[in-house]
PAPAMAR-52444 format. One record per residue (C-alpha): residue in one letter; x, y, z. Coordinates in nm, 2 decimals, m for minus. Example, Ala and Ser with C-alpha at 12.3 -4.5 7.8 and 13.67 -1.06 7.14 Angstrom:
BEGIN
+------+--------+--------+--------+
! type !      X !      Y !      Z !
+------+--------+--------+--------+
!    A !   1.23 !  m0.45 !   0.78 !
!    S !   1.37 !  m0.11 !   0.71 !
+------+--------+--------+--------+
***
This chain:
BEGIN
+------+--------+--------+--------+
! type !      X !      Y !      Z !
+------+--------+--------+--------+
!    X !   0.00 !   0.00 !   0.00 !
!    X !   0.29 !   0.24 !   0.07 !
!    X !   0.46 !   0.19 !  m0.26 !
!    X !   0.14 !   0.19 !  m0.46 !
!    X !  m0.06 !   0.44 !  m0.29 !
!    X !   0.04 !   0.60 !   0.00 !
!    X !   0.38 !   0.74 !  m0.15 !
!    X !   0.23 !   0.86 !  m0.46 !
!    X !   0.18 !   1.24 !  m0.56 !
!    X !  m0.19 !   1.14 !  m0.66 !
!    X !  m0.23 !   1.04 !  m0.33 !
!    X !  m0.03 !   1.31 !  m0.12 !
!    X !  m0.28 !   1.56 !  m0.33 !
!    X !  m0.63 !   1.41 !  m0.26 !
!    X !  m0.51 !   1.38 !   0.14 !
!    X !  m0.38 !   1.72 !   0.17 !
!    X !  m0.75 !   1.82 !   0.06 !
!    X !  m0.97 !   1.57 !   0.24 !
!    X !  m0.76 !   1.38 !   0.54 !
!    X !  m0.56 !   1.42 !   0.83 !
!    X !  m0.34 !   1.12 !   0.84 !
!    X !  m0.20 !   0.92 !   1.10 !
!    X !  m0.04 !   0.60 !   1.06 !
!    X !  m0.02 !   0.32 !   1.32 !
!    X !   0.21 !   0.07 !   1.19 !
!    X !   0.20 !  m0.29 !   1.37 !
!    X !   0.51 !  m0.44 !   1.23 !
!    X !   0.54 !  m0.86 !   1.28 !
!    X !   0.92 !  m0.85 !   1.23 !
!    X !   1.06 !  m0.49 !   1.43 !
!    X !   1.13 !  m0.48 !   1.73 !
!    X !   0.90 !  m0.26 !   1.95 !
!    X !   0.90 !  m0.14 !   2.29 !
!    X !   0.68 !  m0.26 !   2.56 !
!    X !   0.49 !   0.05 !   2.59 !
!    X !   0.46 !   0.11 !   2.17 !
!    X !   0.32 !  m0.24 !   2.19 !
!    X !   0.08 !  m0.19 !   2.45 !
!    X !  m0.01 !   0.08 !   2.26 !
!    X !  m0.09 !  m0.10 !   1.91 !
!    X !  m0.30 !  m0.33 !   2.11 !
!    X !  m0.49 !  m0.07 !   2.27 !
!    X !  m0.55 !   0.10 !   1.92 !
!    X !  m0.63 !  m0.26 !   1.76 !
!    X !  m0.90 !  m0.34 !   2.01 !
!    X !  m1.04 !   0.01 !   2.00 !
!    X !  m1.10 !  m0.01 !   1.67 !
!    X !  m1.12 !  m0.39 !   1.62 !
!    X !  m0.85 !  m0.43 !   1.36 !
!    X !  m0.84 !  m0.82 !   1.23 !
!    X !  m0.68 !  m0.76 !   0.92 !
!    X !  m0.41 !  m0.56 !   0.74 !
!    X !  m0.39 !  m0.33 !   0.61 !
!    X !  m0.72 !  m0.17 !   0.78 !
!    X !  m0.80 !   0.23 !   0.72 !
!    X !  m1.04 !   0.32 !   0.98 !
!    X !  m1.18 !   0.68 !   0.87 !
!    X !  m1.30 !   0.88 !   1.15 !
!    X !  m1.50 !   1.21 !   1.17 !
!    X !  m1.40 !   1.52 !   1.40 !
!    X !  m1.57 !   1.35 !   1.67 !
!    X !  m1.38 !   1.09 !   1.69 !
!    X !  m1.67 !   0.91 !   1.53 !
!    X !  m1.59 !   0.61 !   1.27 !
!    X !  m1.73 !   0.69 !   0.90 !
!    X !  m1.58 !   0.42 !   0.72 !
!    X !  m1.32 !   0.16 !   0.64 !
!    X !  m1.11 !   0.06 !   0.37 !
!    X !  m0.85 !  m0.19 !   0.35 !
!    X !  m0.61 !  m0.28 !   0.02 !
!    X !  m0.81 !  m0.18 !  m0.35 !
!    X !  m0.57 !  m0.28 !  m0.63 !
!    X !  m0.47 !  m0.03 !  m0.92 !
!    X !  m0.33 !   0.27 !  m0.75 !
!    X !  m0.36 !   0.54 !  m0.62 !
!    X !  m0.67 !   0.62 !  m0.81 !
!    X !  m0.86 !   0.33 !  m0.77 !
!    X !  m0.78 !   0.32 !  m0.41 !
!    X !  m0.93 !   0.74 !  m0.37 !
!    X !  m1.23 !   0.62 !  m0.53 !
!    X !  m1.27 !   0.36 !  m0.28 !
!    X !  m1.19 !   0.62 !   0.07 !
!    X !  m1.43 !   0.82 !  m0.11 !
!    X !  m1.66 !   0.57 !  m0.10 !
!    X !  m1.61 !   0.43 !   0.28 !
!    X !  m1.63 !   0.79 !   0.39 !
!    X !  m1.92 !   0.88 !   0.20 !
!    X !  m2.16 !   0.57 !   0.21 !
!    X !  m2.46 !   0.60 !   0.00 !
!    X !  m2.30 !   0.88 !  m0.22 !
!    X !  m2.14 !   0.85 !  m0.54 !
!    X !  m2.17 !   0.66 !  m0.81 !
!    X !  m2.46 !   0.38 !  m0.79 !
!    X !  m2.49 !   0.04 !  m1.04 !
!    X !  m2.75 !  m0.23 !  m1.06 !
!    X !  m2.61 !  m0.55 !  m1.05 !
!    X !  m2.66 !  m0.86 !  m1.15 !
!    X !  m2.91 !  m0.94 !  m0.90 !
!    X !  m3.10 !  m0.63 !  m0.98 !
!    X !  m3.00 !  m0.41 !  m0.62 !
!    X !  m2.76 !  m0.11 !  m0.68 !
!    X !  m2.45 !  m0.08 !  m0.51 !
!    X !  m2.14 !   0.13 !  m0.45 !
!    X !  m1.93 !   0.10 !  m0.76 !
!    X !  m1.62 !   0.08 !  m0.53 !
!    X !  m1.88 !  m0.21 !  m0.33 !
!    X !  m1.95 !  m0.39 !  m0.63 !
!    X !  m1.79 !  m0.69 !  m0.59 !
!    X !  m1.93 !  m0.73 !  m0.24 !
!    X !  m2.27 !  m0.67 !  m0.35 !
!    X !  m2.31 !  m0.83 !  m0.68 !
!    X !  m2.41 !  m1.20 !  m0.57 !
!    X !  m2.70 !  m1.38 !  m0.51 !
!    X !  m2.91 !  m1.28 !  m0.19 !
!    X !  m2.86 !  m1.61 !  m0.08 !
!    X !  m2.42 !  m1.59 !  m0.07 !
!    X !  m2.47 !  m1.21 !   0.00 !
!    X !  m2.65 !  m1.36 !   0.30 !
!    X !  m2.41 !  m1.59 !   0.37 !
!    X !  m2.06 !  m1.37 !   0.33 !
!    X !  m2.23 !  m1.09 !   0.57 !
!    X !  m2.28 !  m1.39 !   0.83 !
!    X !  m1.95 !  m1.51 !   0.79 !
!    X !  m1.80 !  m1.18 !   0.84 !
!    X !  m2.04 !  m1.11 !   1.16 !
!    X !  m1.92 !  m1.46 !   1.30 !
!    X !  m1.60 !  m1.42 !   1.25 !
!    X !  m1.56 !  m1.02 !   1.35 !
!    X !  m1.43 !  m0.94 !   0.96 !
!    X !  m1.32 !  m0.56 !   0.94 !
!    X !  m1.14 !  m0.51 !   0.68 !
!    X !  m1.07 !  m0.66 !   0.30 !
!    X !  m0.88 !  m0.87 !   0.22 !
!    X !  m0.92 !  m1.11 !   0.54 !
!    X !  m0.82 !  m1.45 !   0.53 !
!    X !  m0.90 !  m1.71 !   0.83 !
!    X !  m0.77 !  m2.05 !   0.92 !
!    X !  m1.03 !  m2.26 !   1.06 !
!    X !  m0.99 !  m2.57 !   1.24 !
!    X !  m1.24 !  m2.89 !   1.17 !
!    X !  m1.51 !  m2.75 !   1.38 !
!    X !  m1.50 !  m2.37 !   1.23 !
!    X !  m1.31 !  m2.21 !   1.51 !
!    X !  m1.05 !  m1.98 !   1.40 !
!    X !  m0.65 !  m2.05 !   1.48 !
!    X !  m0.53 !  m1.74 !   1.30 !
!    X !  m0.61 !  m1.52 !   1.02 !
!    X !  m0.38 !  m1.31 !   0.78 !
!    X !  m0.45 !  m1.07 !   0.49 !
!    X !  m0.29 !  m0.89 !   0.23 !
!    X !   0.13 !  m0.90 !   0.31 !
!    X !   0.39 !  m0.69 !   0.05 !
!    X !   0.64 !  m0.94 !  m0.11 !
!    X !   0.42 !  m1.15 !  m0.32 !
!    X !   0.32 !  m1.53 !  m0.27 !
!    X !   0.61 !  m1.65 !  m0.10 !
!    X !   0.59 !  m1.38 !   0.19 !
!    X !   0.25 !  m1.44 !   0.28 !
!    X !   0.31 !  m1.88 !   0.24 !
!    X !   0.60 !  m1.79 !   0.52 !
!    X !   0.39 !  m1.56 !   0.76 !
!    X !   0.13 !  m1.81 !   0.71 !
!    X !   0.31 !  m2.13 !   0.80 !
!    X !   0.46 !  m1.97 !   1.06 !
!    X !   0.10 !  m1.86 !   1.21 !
!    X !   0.01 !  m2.20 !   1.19 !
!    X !   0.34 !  m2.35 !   1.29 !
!    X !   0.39 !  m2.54 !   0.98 !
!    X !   0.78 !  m2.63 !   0.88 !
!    X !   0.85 !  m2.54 !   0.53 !
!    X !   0.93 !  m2.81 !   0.31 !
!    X !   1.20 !  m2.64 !   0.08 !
!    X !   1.34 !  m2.87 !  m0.22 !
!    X !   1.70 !  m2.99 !  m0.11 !
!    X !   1.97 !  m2.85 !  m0.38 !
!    X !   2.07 !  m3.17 !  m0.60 !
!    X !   2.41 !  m3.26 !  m0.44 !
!    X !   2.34 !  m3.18 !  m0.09 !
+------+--------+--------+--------+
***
């Protein structure tokens, strides 16, 4: 998100205009100290963060207006969704497939059945979901062990984060000769 959004002059131009920004970084491999940790923990449940990266948009209240998580295709694609989160109902509207109108920044929540629309927004109440993309690992019975969502560094990064959430040894192809 940093790289593709969040560093961009696209970006800094729409936030100078419409945000103030603060950024609360929960690193998984930096060290921290006890009370910047107790901190990010007191933010997370606050604001019941479950996946990364979660923007939480808030008004001058204090109020929360919105949320957005990762939108793919830059900085442009990713305004259009803020704009949406902290502007629900506004913008611009499309009928989908099943005939109800959505966001178009919602769209690909909204376009489905009633029956798997249904069944997604139950899934996500179960389970606490608060921001896109989330990911769980479920045991057997349905109970969550851990959850992960969208990690910088491609496939391999977020294999490794996940085996090691789930305490799962990598099985890495020995070198012929070795």
């Amino acid at each position: 998100m940093h790289e593709e959004v969040f560093s961009t002059k696209e970006f800094a131009t729409w936030a100078g205009k419409n945000v103030v920004l603060l950024e609360v970084d929960f690193p998984q491999n930096k060290k921290q100290s006890d009370e910047r940790k107790a901190q990010n923990k007191e933010l997370q449940a606050t604001y019941k963060i479950e996946g990364y990266p979660t923007i939480v948009f808030l008004d001058a209240e204090g109020k929360e207006v919105g949320r957005s998580g990762y939108a793919p295709g830059g900085p442009k694609a990713w305004i259009k969704e803020a704009e949406a989160a902290m502007n629900p109902g506004a913008g611009d509207a499309k009928e989908g497939a099943n005939g109800k109108v959505a966001a178009e920044g919602d769209a690909w929540r909204t376009e489905l059945p009633d029956e798997l629309a249904k069944q997604n927004k139950d899934l996500a109440a179960k389970y606490a979901i608060q921001g896109d993309p989330t990911i769980l690992f479920l045991d057997a019975k349905g109970e969550k062990i851990e959850q992960s969502g969208y990690l910088e560094g491609g496939p391999a990064t977020w294999i490794a984060d996940a085996e090691k959430k789930l305490g799962i040894k990598s099985k890495k192809k020995a070198k012929k000769g070795s």
